[in-house]
Each structure stands twice: as C-alpha cells, then as structure tokens.
Wavefront OBJ file of the C-alpha trace (Angstrom):
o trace
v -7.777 7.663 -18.692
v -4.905 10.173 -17.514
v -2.313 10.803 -19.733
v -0.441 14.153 -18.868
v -0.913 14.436 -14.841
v 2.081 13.300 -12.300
v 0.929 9.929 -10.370
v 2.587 7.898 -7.507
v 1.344 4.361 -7.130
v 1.505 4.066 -3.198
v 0.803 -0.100 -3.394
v 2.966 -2.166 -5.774
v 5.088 -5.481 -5.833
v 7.063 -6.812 -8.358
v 5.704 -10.261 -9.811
v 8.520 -12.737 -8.569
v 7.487 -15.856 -8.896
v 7.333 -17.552 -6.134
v 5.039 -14.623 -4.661
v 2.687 -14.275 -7.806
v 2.772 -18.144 -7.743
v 1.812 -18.500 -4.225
v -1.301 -20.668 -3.188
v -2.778 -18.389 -1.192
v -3.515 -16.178 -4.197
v -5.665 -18.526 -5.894
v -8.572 -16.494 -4.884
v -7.406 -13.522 -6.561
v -5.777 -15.363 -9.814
v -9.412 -16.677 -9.939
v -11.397 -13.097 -9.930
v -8.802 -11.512 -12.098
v -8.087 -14.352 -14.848
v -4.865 -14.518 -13.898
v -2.937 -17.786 -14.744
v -0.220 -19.163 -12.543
v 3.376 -17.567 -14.037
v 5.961 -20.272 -15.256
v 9.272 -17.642 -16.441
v 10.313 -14.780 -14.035
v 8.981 -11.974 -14.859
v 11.742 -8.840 -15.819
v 11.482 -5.925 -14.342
v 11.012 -4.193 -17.522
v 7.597 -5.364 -17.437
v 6.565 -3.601 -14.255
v 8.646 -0.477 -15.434
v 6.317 -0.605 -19.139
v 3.228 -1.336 -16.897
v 3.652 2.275 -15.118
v 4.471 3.856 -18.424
v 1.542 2.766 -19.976
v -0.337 4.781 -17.164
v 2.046 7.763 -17.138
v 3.173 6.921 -13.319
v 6.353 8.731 -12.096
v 7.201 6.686 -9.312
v 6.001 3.373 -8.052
v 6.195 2.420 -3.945
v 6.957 -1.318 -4.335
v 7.399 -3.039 -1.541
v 8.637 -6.239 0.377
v 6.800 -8.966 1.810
v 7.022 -10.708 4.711
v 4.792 -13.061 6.544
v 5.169 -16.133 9.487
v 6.838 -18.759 7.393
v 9.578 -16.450 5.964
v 10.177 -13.084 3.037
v 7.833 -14.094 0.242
v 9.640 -10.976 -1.493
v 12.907 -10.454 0.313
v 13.565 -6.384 1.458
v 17.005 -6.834 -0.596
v 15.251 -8.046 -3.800
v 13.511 -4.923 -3.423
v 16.549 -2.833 -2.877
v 17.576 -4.665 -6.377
v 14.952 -3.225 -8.191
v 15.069 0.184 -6.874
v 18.985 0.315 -7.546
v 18.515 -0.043 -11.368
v 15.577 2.238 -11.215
v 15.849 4.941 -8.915
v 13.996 7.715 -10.434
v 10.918 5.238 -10.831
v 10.947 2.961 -7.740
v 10.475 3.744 -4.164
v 11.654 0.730 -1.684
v 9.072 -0.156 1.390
v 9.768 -2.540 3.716
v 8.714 -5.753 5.440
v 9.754 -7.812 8.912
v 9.458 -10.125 10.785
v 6.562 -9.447 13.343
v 7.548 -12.689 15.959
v 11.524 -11.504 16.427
v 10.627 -7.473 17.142
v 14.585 -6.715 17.809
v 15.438 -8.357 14.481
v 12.805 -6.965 13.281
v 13.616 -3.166 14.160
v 17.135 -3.901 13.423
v 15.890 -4.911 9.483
v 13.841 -2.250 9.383
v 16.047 0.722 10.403
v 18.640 -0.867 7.515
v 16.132 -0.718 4.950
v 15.683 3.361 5.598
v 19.045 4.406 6.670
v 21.077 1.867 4.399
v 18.799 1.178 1.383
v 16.808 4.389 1.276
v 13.434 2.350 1.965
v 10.769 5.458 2.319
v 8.193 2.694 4.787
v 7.153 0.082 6.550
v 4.416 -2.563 4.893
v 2.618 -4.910 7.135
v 0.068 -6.843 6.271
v -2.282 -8.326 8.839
v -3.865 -11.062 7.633
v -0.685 -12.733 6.747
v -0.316 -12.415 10.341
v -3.451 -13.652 11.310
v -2.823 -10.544 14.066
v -4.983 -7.131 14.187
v -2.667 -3.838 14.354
v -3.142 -3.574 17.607
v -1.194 -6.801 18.895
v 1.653 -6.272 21.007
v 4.339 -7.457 18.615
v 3.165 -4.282 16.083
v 4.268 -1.571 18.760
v 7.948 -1.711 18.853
v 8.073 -1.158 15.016
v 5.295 1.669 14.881
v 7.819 3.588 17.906
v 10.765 2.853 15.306
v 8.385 4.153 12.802
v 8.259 6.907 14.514
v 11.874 7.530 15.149
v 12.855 7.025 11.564
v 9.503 9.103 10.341
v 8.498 6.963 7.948
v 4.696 5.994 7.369
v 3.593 2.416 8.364
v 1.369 1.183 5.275
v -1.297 -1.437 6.459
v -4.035 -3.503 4.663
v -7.890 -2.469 5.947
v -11.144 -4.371 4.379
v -11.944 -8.140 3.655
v -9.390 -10.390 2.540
v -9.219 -11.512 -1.001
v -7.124 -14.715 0.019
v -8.762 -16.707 1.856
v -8.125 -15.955 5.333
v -9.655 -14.119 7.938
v -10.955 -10.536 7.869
v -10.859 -9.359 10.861
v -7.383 -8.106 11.075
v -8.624 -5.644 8.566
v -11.164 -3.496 10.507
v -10.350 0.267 10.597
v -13.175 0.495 14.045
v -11.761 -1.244 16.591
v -8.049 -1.525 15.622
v -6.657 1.418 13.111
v -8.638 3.849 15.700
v -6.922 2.214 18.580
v -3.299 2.359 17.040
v -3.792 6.093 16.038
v -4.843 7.132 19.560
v -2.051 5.562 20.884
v 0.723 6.313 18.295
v -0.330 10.340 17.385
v 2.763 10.740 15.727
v 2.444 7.734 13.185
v 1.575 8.212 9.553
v -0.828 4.987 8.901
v -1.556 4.572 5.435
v -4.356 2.261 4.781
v -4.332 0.617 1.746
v -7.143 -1.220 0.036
v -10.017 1.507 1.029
v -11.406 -0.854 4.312
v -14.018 -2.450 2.088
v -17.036 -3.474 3.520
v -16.230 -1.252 6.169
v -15.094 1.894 3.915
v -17.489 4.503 5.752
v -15.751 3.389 9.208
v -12.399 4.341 7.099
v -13.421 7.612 6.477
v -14.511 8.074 10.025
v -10.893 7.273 11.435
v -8.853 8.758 8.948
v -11.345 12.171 9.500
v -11.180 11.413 13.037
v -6.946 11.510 13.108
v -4.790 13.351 11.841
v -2.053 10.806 11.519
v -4.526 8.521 9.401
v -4.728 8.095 5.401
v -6.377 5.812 2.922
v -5.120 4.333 -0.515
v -7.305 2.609 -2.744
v -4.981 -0.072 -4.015
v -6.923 -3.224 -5.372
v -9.667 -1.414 -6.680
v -10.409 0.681 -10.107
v -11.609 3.993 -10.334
v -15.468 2.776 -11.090
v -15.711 0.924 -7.795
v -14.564 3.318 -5.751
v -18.160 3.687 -3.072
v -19.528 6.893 -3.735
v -18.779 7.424 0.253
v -15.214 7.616 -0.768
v -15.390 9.728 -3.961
v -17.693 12.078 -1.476
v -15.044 12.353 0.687
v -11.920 12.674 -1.561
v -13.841 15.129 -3.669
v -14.894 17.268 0.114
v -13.040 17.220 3.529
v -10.828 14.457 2.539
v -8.695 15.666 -0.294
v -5.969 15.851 2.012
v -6.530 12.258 3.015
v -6.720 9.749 -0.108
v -4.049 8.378 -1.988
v -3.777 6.588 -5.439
v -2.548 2.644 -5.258
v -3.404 -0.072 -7.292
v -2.031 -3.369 -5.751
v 0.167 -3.883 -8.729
v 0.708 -6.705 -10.381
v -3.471 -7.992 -9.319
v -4.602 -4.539 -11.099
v -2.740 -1.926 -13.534
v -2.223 1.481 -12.904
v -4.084 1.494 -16.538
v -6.691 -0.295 -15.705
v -7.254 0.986 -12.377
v -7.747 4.649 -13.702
v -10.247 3.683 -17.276
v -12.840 5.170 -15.418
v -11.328 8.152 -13.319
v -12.236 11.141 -15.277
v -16.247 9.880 -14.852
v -15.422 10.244 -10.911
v -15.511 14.506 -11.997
v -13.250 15.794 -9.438
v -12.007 19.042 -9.393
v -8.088 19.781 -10.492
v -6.860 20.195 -7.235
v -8.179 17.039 -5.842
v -6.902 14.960 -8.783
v -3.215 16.320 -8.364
v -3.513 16.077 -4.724
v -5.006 11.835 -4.964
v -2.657 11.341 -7.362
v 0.369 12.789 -6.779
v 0.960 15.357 -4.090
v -0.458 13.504 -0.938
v 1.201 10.780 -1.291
v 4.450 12.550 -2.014
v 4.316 14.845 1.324
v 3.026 11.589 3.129
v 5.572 9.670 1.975
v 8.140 12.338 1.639
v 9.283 11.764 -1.109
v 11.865 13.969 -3.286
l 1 2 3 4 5 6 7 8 9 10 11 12 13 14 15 16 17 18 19 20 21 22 23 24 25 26 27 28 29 30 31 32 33 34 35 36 37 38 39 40 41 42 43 44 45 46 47 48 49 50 51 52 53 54 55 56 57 58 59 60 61 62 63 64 65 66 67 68 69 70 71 72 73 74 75 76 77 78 79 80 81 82 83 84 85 86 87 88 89 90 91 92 93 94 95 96 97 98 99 100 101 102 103 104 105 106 107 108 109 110 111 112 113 114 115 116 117 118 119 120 121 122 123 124 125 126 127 128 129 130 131 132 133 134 135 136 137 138 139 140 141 142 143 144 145 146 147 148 149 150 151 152 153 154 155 156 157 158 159 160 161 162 163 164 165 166 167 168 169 170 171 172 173 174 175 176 177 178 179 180 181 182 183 184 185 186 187 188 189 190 191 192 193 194 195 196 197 198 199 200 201 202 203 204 205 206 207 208 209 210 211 212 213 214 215 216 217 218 219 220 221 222 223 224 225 226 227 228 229 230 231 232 233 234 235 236 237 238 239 240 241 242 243 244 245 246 247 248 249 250 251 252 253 254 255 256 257 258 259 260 261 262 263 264 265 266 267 268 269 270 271 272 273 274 275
C-alpha cells in the first residue's frame, strides 16, 4: 500500500446515479459485487475514497455516449468547483454533431478549466479512427489538451473491437503527431500491442485504470519498470475499483523510486499539465 508518495488518478467518475445505475454495467456490478445504488451518492464519498489512498488530485470526467450525457460536462464542472485542489474536470461530446461538439468542448477548457477530452469507443460502437473523431482530435490539438481513450475488451457487454491499440490507436497517432492519446484500461488482451504503439509514438501513453496493481501482465510492469517509465500512468476507473484497492499489491511490483513517482504522479502531471 502507498501511504506518503504524491498520486494522480488519471480515470475517475463520480457515482451519479443514473450512470452507476445504468444497465449496461450489469456486467461489471456482477464481477465486482457491486449492488445497484438507490440514494445519490455525495461527493464526500469520492473525496474520502482518494484520501484513503493518499491521492492528490483525481481526473474525473464526463460521459457522453449516442443517446445523450450519462454524466453531464457541467455536473462535472460542479464537482470540481467545490473541490479544486482535488478534482481535475475532463470532458465528453457528442461524436454525431462534430461543430456542437467542438463548440462544447473548447467551453469545457477555456470556460471551465477542463484539462481533456474522454471518449469512449465502445459507447460509440465506432473505432478511433472514424471520421467523426478527427475534428475533435485537431481541436485537441489546438487547445493542447490530451484525448483520453478506452483500449482492451469491453467489460459491458458490447463489442471489442473499438478497443484495439493495432489497427486504430497506431493509425490515429500517425496521423495526428501532435496529439497526446492517453489510453486507459492497459489494451487488455492486446496489452503487448499497447506497448508496441505507445513505444512506437511519441504522442502515445497508457493508464491502467480498471485494473489493480497484481494484475498488471508482467509485459507491462517490464515495460514501466524499463523503456517505458516515461509512458505509464496510474488510473483506477473509479468508482468500479479504489485507488486503495487498486494499489494493495504495488510495492510487490518492486520498482525502482523513480519509476514509482514518475507512474504515479509526475507523468501524468506533465501529460496532463497539470499545476
């Protein structure tokens, strides 16, 4: 367990309701013994859930998929108002109306302070490398801020192949050099094609939200712990797994100093810049 290092959780929501609630998380309620929520949820609770893990800052984010915000960008903004030195706003749009789209998104970091953009595919039903994607990785761009995507199988049950790092994440990084493309959720069972495109590019990172320290492959602990220390950042997927929980194991991982401050803290504030 770490007690006395700095952390950054790169992957977090809040658990609203309707969102933790939602029927397409009955998969994951399932693997994690997680029964439905009937109050709302304060956000207290998330605050004492990153205290109990010692983590500074939290990047919760917005979400927003074809039928409508599941987590609205201003409930986000809410949060982060009444906690500024512990939350870090990143957004979400709508992929089919790209002007409205940019338009919500360049709000959300010049108005609101958001520090990214969140898509993720699957929601979509659309790999990264669909047309309506571009216009917001150019604004992206523009507004430098990272765009945070989802690589690896789908825990809901829908389909996986948005989630390949080899076609797709290689494709978008060739095109879009100048895009910081955090990958959250290690690309799982496709992890060692991860590490090939994020070694590959520059511009290309990996978190390893929804998983704990003792199932991280030892491909990735390899390659945080080697050529990739500049590369992997710490996210849990918050509220499906606990900072806490995700880092029981982390000291057994035996990395050296450097590469826990840097996985923990420093990558993903210079990635994310951060203040």
């Amino acid at each position: 367990m770490v007690t006395e290092r700095k952390i950054i959780d790169v992957w977090m929501q809040h658990p609203f309701l309707d969102f933790v609630n939602h029927p397409m998380f009955e998969s994951l309620r399932r693997w994690t013994r997680m029964d439905k929520v009937t109050d709302e949820i304060p956000p207290e609770f998330t605050i004492a859930s990153m205290d109990q893990a010692h983590v500074q800052k939290g990047l919760i984010c917005a979400w927003w998929g074809p039928q409508g915000p599941l987590i609205h960008n201003d409930k986000v903004a809410s949060l982060v108002e009444r906690f500024p030195d512990r939350l870090v706003g990143i957004a979400s749009v709508n992929l089919f109306k790209p002007m409205e789209a940019i338009r919500e998104l360049r709000r959300c970091v010049n108005e609101l302070g958001f520090k990214g953009l969140r898509i993720v595919q699957w929601f979509w039903n659309l790999p990264p490398t669909d047309r309506r994607y571009y216009p917001l990785y150019a604004e992206c761009i523009e507004l430098d801020v990272p765009v945070c995507l989802q690589v690896g199988h789908t825990g809901p049950l829908c389909p996986s192949e948005p989630g390949r790092p080899i076609p797709y994440i290689d494709e978008v990084a060739l095109e879009f050099p100048e895009l910081r493309i955090v990958c959250g959720h290690i690309g799982y069972p496709w992890t060692t094609e991860m590490i090939a495109v994020a070694t590959k590019h520059p511009n290309v990172f990996i978190d390893t939200s929804a998983y704990t320290a003792k199932r991280y492959p030892p491909e990735l602990v390899n390659y945080l712990n080697s050529h990739g220390r500049n590369k992997v950042l710490f996210g849990t997927n918050y509220p499906m797994l606990t900072a806490a929980r995700c880092l029981e194991a982390f000291d057994e991982l035996k990395l050296d100093e450097e590469v826990k401050e840097l996985f923990l803290y420093s990558n993903a504030q210079r990635i994310f810049k951060l203040d």
